[in-house]
N, C-alpha and C positions, 0 to 999 in steps of 0.2 A: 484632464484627469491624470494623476499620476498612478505607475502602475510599479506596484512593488514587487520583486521577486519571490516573496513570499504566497502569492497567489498561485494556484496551482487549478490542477485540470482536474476540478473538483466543480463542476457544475452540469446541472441537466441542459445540455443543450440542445434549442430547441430546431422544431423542422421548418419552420416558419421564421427564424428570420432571414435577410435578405442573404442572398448572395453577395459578392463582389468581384469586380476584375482585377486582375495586373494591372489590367492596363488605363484604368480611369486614372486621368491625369488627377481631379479633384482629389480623390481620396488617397493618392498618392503627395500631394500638396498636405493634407491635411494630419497625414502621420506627419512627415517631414516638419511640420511646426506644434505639431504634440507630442503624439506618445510613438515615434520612432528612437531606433537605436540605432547609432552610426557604427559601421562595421570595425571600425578602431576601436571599439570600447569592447569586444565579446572578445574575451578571454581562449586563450588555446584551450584552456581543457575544451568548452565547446566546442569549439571547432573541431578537435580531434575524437567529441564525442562520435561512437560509432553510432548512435541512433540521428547522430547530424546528417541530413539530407538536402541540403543545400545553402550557399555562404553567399546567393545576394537573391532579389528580387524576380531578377532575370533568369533564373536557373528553374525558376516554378513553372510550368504550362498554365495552371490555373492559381489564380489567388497571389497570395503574397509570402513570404518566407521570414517567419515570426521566431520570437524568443520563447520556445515554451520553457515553463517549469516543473515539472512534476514528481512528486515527491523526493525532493529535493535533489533532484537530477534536472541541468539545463543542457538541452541542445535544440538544433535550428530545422525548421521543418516547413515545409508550405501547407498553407492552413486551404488547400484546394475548393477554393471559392468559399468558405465558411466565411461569416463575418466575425470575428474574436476581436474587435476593436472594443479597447477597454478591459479585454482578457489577457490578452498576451501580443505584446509591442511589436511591429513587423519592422526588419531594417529598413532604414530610412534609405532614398534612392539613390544611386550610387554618384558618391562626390559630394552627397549634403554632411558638411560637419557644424551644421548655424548652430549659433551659443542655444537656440529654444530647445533644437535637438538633442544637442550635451546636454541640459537639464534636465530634459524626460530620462535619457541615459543614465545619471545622475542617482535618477527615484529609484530607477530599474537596479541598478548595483546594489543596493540599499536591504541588505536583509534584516535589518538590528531596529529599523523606523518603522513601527504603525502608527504615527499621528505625523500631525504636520503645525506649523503653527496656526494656520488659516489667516485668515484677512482681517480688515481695519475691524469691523462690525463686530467681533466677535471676541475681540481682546480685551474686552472688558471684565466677560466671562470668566478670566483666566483661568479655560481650562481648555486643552487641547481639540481641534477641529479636524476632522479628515479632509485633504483635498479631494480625495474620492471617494465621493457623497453620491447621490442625487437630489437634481435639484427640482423644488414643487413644480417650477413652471415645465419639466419637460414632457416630453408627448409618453415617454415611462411611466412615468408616476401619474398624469393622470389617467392612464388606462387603464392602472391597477388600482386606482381613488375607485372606477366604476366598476369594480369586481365584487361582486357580493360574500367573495373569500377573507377581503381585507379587513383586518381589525386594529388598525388604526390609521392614523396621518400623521402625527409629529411623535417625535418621542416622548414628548411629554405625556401621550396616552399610553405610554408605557410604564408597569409599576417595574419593572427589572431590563436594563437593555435597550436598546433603539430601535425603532420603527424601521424596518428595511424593507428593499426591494426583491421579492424573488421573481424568478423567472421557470418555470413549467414548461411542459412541451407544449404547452396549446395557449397561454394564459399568462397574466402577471397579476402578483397580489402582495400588498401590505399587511406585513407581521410582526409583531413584537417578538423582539430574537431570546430574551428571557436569560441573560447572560452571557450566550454563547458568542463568541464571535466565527460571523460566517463570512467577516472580511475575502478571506485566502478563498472561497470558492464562488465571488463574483457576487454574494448578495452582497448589495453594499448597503449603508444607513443614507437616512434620510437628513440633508444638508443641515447647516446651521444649526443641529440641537443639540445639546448638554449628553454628551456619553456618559456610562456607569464604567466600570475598572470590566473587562471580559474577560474573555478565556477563550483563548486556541484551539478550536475543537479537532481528538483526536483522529486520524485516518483511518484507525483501527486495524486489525489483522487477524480478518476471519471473516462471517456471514452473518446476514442480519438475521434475525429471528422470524423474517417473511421466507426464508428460503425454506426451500422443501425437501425431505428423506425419504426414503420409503423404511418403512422397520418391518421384522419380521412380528406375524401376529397381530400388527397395527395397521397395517398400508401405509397410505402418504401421508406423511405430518410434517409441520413444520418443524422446523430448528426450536422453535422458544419450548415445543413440546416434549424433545428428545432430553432423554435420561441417561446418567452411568448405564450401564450394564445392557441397554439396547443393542439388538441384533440388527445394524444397518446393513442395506445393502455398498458393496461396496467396488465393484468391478462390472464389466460387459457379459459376465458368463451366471450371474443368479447368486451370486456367491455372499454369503452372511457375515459378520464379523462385528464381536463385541466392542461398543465405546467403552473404553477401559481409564479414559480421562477426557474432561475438557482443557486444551489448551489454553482457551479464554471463554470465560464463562462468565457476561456482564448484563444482566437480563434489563437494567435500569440504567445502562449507560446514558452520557451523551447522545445526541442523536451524531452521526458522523455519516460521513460519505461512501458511497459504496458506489461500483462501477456495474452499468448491467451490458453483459456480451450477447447480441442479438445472431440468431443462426438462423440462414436462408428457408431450413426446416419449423422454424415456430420456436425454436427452445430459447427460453431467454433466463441467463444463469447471473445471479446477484453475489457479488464479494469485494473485497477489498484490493485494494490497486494491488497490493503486492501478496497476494495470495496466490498462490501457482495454479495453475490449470493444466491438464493434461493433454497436448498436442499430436496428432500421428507424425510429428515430421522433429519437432524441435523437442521433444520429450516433456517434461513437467516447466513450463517456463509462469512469471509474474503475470498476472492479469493487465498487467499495461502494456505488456508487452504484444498481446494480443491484437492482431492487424485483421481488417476486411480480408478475406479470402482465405484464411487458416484454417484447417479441419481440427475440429475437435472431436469425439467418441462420445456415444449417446447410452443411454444404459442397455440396450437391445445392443450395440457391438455395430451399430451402423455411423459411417462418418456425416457429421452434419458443417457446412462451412460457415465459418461468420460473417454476417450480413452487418454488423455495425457493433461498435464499441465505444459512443461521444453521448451513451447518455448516462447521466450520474444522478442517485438518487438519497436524499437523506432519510436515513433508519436509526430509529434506537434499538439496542441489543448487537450483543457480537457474543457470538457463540462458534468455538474449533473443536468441533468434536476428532479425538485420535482413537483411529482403529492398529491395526495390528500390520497390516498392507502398506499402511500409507495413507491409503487412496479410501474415497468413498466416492456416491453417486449423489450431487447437490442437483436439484433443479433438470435432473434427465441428462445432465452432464456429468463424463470422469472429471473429477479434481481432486489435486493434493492435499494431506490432511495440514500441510506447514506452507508458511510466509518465506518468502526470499529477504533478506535483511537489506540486499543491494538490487539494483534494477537486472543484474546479471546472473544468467542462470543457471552460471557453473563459479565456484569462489576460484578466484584467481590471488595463485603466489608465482610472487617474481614477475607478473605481469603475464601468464600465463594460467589457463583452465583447465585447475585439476581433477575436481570434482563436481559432480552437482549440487546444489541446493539441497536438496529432495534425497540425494543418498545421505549426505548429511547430518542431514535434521532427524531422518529416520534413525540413523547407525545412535544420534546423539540419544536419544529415544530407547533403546535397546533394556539399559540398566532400568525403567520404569517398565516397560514391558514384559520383562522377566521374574519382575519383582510382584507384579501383579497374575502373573501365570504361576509362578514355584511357590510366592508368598501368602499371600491374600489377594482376595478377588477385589479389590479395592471399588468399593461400594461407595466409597465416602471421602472428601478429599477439600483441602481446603483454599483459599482464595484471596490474592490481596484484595487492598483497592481500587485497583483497576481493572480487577475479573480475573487474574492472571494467574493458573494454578502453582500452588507449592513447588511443583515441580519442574517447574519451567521457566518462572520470573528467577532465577541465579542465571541459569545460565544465559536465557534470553540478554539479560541486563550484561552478561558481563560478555556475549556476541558483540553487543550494540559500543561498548565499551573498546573492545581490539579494533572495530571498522575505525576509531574516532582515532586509532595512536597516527604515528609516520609509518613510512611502508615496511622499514625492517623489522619492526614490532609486530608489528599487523603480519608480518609472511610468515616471521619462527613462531607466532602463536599460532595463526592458522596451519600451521606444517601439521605441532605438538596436537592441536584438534584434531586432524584428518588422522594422525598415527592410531590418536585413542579412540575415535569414530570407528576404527577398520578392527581395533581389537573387540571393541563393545559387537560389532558385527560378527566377526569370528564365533563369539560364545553365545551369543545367543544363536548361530544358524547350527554350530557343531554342540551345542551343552553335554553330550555323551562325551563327541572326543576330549572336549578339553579337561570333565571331571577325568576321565578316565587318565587323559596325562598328566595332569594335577595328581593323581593317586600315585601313579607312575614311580615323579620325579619325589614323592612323599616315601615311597618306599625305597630308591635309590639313596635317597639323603640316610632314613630309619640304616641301612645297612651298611653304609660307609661310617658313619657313627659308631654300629657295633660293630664292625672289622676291627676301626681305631682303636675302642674300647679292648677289646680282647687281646690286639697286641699289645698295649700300653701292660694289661694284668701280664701276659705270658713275659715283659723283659722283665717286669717287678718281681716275676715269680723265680724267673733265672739267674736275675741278681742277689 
């Protein structure tokens, strides 16, 4: 099976499959002549990825030390006895560079290919074939053939889409993907049939419509349930505060991926990889970034630590509700009301972290918050195509825009943002002082104008 870099760490992974060692010679053999990567093929940035945790085999205690991908950040990690075989490629052992090796390497560098040509059998076809399929005879696919879940077997029982394999934490079943392509997070299609043209289904950036709020007057509701102008709770201390906009607001999306952070105390908080969450130790960081043993803040003001974060589940709906704080209370957990655009959770110019994410995006936020305090209670508000409110897809688009330039672009834009971030924050924390210097410097100007004025009349009048 080839494995594309496009795949990412977007699947529910289950607790039932196998374990693996380092140390089995077999499946040590068996990357090496499939889907291993020879360490001469991974790139410095990897390597100098700071979430890189180790650059061979041998550096793991348990497991094996893979190429992950996620959201389109690569670095090198041991997958600590998980089996990810067919997820994410582990380096080959060290000194294998066999040409079978280079060719999985090959698939792996490969971001721009989702098909492949396929084999003799199917060229007839002529229409493209995935090498990473599954095949009818495997002991997958017949498990999920016996699942009373599954609703079909070839793609041809499909009227939109190919017949794919999912995997659940308890369970495997065949489903008609219905256009989407769930390529990139491990379901794959069922071999040899006839695809339709898909689509890349979005990662999204926000919560699904299963997550839960408390409101004032209402109690707990869900996200799909929550309105403008609700009183959410939003801090550890009981504190209320108006939704005054949805960030993203797509009740009939895609269905897409969302990551669930399980807490040793029971809480289990659903949102998007790169959605920030609220940390006692590392402040607002991306939800992927999120490790086994992190404390996170509970709505009662007690720390609860994370017991797992490797299960992912697909939801349609994304909904970011913005309060005034920042912050609200998802799922009995603090979290941010904004997305990190990069896996890093302070924007770095010059190679250096100047800011946070999260001061940021609020300060950015400021000129809609005051406009909704001074101006109108903004009751009503409008939305593109992708959920994305009026007031957020510009700048959103034109963030995602500066991360794409070279670095000297990307550092004087990011400066120019951070300057006008810090002024947007100024006036909305001081709106007294700055009207009142605003008047000030109006009355300062008013008077040097008529100083001028009156000596201009007094030399005319002497002349």
């Amino acid at each position: 099976m080839k494995i594309s870099t496009g795949q990412t760490l977007l699947i529910t992974i289950s607790s039932t499959i196998p374990s693996i060692s380092a140390k089995s010679n077999s499946l040590r053999r068996a990357l090496q002549a499939n889907n291993c990567v020879p360490k001469s093929e991974i790139s410095a940035s990897v390597l100098e990825n700071s979430l890189s945790k180790c650059i061979s085999n041998d550096r793991c205690n348990t497991g094996l030390c893979r190429l992950f991908t996620v959201t389109d950040n690569q670095f090198l990690d041991c997958d600590e006895g998980n089996h990810f075989e067919g997820l994410w490629p582990a380096l080959c052992a060290d000194g294998d560079d066999s040409s079978e090796s280079s060719k999985s390497s090959d698939s792996v560098d490969s971001t721009d290919t989702d098909t492949d040509n396929g084999d003799d059998t199917n060229s007839d076809n002529n229409v493209p074939v995935r090498s990473d399929c599954v095949e009818t005879d495997s002991s997958d696919y017949e498990s999920a053939l016996e699942n009373d879940a599954s609703s079909c077997e070839i793609s041809n029982d499909c009227s939109s889409g190919p017949c794919r394999l999912a995997f659940g934490s308890e369970s495997k079943w065949l489903f008609c993907d219905e256009g989407n392509n769930f390529d990139s997070i491990g379901w794959l299609p069922v071999c040899n049939e006839q695809e339709v043209p898909i689509r890349q289904p979005d990662s999204g950036f926000c919560f699904p419509g299963t997550a839960r709020v408390t409101v004032l007057d209402k109690g707990d509701i869900t996200m799909s349930e929550l309105q403008l102008g609700d009183s959410i709770l939003v801090d550890t201390k009981g504190n209320y505060e108006s939704v005054y906009t949805f960030g993203h607001y797509y009740p009939n999306s895609p269905k897409s991926p969302f990551i669930k952070i399980k807490t040793v105390e029971g809480s289990e908080l659903t949102l998007s990889l790169n959605h920030m969450v609220k940390t006692t130790t590392s402040g607002s960081i991306p939800a992927v970034q999120i490790k086994k043993g992190d404390s996170l803040l509970n709505s009662s003001g007690k720390i609860e630590f994370v017991e797992s974060t490797n299960e992912f589940q697909l939801q349609q709906g994304m909904y970011a509700p913005f309060t005034a704080s920042g912050y609200l209370i998802v799922d009995n957990i603090l979290v941010s009301n904004y997305v990190a655009l990069k896996e890093e959770s302070f924007l770095q110019i010059a190679g250096k972290s100047i800011i946070s994410h999260q001061w940021i995006a609020h300060a950015f936020n400021a000129p809609h918050r005051m406009y909704c305090r001074y101006v109108t209670a903004c009751t009503m508000e409008r939305y593109n195509a992708e959920g994305i409110s009026q007031f957020v897809a510009t700048p959103f688009a034109l963030s995602k825009w500066i991360l794409n330039q070279n670095t000297i672009i990307m550092n004087v834009c990011s400066l120019i943002i951070a300057m006008l971030c810090g002024l947007f924050s100024i006036i909305e924390q001081y709106p007294i002082y700055v009207f009142l210097s605003l008047e000030a410097v109006a009355v300062l100007i008013f008077c040097k104008s008529l100083v001028k004025r009156v000596s201009i009349e007094k030399k005319q009048k002497d002349y």
